[in-house]
SEVOMI-563241 format. One record per atom (N, C-alpha, C, CB): atom name; x, y, z. Coordinates in nm, 3 decimals, always signed. Each point is the difference from the previous one (the first is absolute). Glycine has a CB too. Example, Ala and Ser with C-alpha at 12.3 -4.5 7.8 and 13.67 -1.06 7.14 Angstrom:
2
N,+1.319,-0.569,+0.780
CA,-0.089,+0.119,+0.000
C,+0.090,+0.120,+0.000
CB,-0.189,-0.117,+0.125
N,+0.154,+0.222,-0.197
CA,+0.082,+0.119,+0.006
C,-0.077,+0.109,+0.073
CB,+0.118,-0.063,-0.215
This chain:
115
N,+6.138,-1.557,+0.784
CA,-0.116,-0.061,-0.063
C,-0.014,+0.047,-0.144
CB,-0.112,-0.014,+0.223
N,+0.163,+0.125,-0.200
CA,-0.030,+0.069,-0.197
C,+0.070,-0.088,-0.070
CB,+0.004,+0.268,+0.009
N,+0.115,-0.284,+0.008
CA,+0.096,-0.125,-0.077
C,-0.008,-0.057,-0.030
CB,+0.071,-0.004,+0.040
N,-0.142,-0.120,+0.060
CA,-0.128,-0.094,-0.097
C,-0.114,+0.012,-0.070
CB,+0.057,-0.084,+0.122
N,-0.169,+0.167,-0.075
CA,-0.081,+0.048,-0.058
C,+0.057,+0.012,-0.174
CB,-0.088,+0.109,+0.258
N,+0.196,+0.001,-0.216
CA,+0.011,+0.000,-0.224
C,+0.086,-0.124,-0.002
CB,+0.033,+0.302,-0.116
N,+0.016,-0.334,+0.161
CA,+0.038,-0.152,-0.075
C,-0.063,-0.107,-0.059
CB,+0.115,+0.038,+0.127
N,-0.202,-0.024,-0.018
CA,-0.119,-0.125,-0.013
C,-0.135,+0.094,-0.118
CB,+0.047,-0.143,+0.338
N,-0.039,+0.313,-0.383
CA,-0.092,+0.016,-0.117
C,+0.044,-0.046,-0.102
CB,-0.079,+0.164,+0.069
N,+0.182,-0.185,-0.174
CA,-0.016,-0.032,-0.081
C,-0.029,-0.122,-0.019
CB,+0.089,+0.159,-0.023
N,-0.062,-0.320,+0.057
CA,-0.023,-0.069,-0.025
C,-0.170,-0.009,+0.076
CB,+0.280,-0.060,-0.064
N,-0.348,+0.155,+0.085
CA,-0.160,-0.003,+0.044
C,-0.013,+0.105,-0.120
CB,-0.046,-0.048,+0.308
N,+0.076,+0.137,-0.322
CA,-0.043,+0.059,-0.153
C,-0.009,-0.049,-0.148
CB,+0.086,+0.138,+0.126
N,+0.014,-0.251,-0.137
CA,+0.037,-0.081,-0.103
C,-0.187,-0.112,-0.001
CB,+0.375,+0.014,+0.056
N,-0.350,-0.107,+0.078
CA,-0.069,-0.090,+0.007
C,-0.186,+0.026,+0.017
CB,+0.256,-0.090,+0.085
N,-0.280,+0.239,-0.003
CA,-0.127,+0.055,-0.009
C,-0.036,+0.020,-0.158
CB,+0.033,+0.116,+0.241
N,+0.068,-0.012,-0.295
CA,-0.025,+0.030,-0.186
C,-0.045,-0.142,-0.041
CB,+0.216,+0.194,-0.070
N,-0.127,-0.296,+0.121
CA,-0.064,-0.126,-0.118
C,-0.097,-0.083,+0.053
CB,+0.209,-0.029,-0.108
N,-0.222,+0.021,+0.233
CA,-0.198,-0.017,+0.060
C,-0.062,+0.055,-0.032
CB,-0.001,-0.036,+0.153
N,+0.034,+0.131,-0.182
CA,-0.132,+0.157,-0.044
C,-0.017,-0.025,-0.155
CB,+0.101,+0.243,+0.178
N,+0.008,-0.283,-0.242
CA,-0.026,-0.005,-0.151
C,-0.074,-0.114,-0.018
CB,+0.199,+0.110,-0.073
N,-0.186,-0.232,+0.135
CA,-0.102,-0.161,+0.011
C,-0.111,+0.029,+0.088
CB,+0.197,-0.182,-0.008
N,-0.210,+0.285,+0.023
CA,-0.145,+0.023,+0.096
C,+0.057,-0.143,+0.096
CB,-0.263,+0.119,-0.206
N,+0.326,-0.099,+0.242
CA,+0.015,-0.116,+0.176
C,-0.007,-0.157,-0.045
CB,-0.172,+0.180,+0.189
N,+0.225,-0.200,-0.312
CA,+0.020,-0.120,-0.093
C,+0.140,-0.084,-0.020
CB,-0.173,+0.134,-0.111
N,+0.258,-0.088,+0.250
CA,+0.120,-0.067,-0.019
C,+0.053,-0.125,+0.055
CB,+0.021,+0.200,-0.029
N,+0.053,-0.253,-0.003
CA,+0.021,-0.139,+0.011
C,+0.124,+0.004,+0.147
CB,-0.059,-0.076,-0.322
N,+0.062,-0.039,+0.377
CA,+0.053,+0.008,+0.151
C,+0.105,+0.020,+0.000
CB,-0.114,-0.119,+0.086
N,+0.158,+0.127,-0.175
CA,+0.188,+0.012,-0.011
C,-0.023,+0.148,+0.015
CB,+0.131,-0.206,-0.194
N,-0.169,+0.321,+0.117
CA,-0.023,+0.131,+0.035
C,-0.050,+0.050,+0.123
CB,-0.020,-0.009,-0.201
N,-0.074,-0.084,+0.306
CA,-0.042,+0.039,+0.096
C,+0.116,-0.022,+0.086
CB,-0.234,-0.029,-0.057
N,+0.303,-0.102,+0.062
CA,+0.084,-0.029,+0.100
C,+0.113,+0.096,-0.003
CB,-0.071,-0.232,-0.006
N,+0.132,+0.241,-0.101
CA,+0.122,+0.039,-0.044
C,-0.026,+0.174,+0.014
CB,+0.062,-0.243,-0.176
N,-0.196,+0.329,+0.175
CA,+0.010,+0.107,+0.025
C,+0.085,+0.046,+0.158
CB,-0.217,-0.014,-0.178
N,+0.118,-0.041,+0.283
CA,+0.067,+0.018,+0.135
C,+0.112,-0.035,+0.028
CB,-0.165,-0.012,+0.059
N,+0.235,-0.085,-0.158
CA,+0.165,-0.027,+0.023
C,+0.043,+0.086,-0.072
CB,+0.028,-0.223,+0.035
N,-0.037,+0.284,-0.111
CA,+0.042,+0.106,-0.053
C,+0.003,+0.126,+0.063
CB,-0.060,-0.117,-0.156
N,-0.031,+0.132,+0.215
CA,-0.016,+0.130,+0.113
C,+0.112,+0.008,+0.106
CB,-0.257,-0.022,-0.014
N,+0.218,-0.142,+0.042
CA,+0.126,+0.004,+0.109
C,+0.094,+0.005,-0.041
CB,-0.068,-0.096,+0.123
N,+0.130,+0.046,-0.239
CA,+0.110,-0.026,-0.017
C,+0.067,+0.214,-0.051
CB,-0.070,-0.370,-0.080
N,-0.079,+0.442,+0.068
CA,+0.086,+0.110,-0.038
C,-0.033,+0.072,+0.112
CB,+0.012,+0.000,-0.251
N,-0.051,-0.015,+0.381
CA,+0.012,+0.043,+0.129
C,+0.152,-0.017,+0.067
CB,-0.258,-0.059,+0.010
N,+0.307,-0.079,-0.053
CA,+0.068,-0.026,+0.060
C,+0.138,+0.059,-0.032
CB,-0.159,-0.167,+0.038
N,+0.151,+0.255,-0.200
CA,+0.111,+0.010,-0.076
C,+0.008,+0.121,+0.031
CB,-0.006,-0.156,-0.168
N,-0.091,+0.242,+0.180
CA,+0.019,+0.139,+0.071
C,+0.042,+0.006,+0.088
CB,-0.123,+0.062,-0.063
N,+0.134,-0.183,+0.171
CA,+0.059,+0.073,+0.179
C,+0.165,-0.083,-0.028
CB,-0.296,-0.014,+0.243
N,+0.320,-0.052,-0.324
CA,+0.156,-0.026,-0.011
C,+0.072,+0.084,+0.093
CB,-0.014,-0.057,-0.237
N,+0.050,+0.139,+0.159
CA,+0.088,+0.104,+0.078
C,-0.030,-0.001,+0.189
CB,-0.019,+0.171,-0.264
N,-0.036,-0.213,+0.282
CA,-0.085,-0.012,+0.132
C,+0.060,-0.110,+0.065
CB,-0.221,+0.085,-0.083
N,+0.268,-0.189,+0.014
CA,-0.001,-0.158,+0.067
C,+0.131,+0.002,+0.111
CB,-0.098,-0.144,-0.253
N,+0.191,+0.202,+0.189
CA,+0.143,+0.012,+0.126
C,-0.021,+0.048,+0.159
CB,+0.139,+0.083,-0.215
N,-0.300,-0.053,+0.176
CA,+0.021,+0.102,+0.213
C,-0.108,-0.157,+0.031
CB,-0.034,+0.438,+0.028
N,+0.024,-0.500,-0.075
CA,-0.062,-0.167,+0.060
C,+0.074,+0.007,+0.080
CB,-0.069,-0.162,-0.157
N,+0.229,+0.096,+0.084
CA,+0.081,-0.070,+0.057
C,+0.099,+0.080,+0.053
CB,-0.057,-0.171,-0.128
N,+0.047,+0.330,+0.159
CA,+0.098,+0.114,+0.112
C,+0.088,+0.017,-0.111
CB,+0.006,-0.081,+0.283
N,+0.014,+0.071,-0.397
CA,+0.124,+0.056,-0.112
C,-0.038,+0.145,-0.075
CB,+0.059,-0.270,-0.066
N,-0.030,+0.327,+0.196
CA,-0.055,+0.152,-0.070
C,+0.126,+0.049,-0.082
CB,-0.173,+0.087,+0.213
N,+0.294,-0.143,-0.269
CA,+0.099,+0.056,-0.099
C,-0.038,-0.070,-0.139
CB,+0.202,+0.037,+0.186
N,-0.285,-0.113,-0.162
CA,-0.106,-0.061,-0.120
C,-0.091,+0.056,-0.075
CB,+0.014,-0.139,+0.115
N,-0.097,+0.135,+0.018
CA,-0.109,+0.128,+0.006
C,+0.024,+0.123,-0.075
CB,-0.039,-0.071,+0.214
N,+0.158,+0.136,-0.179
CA,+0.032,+0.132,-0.026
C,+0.061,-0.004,-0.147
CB,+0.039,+0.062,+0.259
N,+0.027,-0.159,-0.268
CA,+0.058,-0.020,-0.161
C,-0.130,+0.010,-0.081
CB,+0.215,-0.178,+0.044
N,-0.298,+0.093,-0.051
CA,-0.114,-0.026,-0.069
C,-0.047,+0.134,+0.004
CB,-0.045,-0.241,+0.051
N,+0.007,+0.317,+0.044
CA,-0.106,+0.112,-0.042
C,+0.052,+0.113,-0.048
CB,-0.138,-0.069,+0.154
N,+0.322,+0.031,-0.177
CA,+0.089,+0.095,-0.062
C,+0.067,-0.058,-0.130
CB,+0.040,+0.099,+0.232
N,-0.156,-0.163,-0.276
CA,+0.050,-0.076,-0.120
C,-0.064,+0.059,-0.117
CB,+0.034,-0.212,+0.123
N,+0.072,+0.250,-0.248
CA,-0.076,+0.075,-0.071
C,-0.095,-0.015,-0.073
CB,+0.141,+0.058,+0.023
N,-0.128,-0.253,-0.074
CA,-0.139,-0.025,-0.098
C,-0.080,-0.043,+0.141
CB,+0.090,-0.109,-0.296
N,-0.125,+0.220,+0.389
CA,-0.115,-0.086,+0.098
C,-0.174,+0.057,-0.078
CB,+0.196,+0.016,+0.301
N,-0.172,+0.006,-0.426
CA,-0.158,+0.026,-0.059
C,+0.002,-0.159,-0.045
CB,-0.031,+0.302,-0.111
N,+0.069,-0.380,+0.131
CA,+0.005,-0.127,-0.038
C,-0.127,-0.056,+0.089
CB,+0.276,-0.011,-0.063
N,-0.262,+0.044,+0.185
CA,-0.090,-0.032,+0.129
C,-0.087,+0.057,+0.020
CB,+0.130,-0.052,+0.088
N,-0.247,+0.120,-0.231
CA,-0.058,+0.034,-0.002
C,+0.006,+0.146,+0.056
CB,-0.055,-0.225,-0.037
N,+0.149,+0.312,+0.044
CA,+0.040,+0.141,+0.045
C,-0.018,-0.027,+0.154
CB,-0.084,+0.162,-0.220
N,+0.122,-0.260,+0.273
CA,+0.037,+0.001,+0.112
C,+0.042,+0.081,+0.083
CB,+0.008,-0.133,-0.081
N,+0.101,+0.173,+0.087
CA,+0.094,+0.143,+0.068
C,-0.070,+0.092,-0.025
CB,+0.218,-0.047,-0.032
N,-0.271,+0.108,-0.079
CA,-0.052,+0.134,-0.048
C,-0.097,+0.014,+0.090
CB,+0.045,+0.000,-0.236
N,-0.161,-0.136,+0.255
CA,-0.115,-0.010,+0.091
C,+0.044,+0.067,+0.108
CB,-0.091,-0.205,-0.072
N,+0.180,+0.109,+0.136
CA,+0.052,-0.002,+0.134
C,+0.052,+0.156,+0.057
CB,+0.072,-0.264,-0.059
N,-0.043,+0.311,-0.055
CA,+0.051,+0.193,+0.053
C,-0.129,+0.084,-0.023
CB,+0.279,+0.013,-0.106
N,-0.345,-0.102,+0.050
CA,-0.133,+0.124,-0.039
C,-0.144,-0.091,+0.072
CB,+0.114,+0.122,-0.307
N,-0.065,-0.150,+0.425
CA,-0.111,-0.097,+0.043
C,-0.118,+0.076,+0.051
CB,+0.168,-0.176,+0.061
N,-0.265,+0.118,-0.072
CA,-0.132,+0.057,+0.074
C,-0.110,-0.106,+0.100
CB,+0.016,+0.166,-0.229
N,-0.003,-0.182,+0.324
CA,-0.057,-0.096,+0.061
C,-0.205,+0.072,-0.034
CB,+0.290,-0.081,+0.225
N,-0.363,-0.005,-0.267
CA,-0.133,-0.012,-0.013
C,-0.071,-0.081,-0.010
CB,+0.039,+0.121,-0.049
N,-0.163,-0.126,+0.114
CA,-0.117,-0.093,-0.035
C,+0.009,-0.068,-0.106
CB,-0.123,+0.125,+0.092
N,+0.123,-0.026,-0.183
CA,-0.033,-0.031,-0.147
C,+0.115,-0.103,-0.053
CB,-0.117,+0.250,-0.041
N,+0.197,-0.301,+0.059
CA,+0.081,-0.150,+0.010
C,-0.024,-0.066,+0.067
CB,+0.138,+0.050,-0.044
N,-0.233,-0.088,+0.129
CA,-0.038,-0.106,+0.061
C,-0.165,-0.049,-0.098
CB,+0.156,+0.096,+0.276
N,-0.207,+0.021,-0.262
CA,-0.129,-0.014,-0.059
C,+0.041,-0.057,-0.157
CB,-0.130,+0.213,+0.163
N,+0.189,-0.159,-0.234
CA,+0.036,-0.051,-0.132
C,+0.082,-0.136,+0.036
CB,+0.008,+0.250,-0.126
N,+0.054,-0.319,+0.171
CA,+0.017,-0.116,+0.037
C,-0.119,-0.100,+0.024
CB,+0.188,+0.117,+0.076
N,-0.257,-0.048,+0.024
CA,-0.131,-0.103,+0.025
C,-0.074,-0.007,-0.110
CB,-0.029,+0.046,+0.223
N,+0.042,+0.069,-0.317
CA,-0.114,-0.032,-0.117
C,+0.090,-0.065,-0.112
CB,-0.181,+0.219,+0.046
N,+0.315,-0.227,-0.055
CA,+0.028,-0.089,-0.128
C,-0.008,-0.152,+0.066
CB,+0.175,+0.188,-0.145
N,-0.152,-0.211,+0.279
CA,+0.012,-0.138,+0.033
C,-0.139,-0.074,+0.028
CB,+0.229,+0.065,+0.092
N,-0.292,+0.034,-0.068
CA,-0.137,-0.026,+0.013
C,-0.131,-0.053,-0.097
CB,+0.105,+0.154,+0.134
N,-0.053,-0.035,-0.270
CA,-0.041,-0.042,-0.133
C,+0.091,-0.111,-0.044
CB,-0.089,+0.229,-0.057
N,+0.185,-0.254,+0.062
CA,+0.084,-0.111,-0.040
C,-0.066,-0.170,+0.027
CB,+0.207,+0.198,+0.060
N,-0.250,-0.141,+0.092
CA,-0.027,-0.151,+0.063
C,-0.201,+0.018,-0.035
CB,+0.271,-0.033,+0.271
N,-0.301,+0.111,-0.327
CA,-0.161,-0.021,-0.027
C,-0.019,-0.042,-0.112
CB,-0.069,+0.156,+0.121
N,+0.226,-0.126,-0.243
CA,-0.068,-0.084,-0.147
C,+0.014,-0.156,+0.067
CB,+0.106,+0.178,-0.255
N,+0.061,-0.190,+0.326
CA,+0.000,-0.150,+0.011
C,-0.147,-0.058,+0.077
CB,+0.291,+0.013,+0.016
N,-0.357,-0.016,+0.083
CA,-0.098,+0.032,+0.039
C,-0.142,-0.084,-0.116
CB,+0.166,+0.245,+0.126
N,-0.180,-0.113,-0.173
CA,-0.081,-0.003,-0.138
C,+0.054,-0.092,-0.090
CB,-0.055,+0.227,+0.014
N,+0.136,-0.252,-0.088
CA,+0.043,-0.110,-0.011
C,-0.014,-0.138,+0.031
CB,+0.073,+0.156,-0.010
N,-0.084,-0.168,+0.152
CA,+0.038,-0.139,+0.062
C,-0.177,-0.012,+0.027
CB,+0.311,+0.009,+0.139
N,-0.420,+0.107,-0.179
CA,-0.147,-0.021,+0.061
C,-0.044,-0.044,-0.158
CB,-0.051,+0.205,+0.246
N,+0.094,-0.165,-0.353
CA,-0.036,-0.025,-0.063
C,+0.033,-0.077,-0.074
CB,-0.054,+0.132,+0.059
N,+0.164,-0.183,-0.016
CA,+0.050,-0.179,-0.074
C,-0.122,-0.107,+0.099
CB,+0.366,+0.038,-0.037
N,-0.360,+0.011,+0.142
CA,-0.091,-0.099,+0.129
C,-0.106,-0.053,-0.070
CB,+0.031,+0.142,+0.214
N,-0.102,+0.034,-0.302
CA,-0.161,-0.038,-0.015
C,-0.050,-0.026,-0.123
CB,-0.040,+0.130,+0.166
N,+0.208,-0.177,-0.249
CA,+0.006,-0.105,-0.147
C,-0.010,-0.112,+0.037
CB,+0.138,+0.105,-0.129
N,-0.073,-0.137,+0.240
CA,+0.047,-0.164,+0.026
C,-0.157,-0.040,+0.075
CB,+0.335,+0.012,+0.060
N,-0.409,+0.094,-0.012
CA,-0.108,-0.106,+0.086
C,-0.106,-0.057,-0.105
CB,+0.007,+0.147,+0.241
């Protein structure tokens, strides 16, 4: 879970800084495109991960013995220095959580232009 968790902060650190700088004034392309961004850097951290899907653990094992694996967001490094905690789940629920309350806010307050 940590893996994603920092994968998915920077593109929520990037996109919170620039809600926070528009006081909550951004246009839908920034709202939408934040949470694909999250995912898309959730998804880039567990790479190294994807070969035990499909049982190719000489895949698997290449990858997490690969030397640019800081590419994958320090993937491997994680993975030897792992710490299973709360505190990656809870920080998950609160970036996805705040994520989906601007869109949210957003979508209440386009509503109560248009009525």
């Amino acid at each position: 879970m940590n893996q994603i968790v920092l994968g998915m902060s920077l593109p929520f650190a990037i996109c919170a800084a620039l809600y926070l700088k528009q006081r909550g004034m951004l246009g839908w392309r920034i709202l939408i495109g934040a949470p694909l961004a999250m995912l898309a850097g959730g998804a880039w951290a567990i790479v190294p991960d994807f070969p035990r899907l499909w049982g190719d653990l000489v895949w698997y094992t290449d990858l997490h013995h690969h030397p640019h694996c800081w590419i994958w967001f320090n993937h491997c490094h994680i993975d030897r220095n792992e710490t299973d905690s709360p505190l990656w789940i809870a920080l998950f629920l609160a970036m996805t959580c705040s994520a989906l309350a601007a869109v949210w806010r957003e979508i209440a307050r386009s509503e109560r232009h248009t009525l």
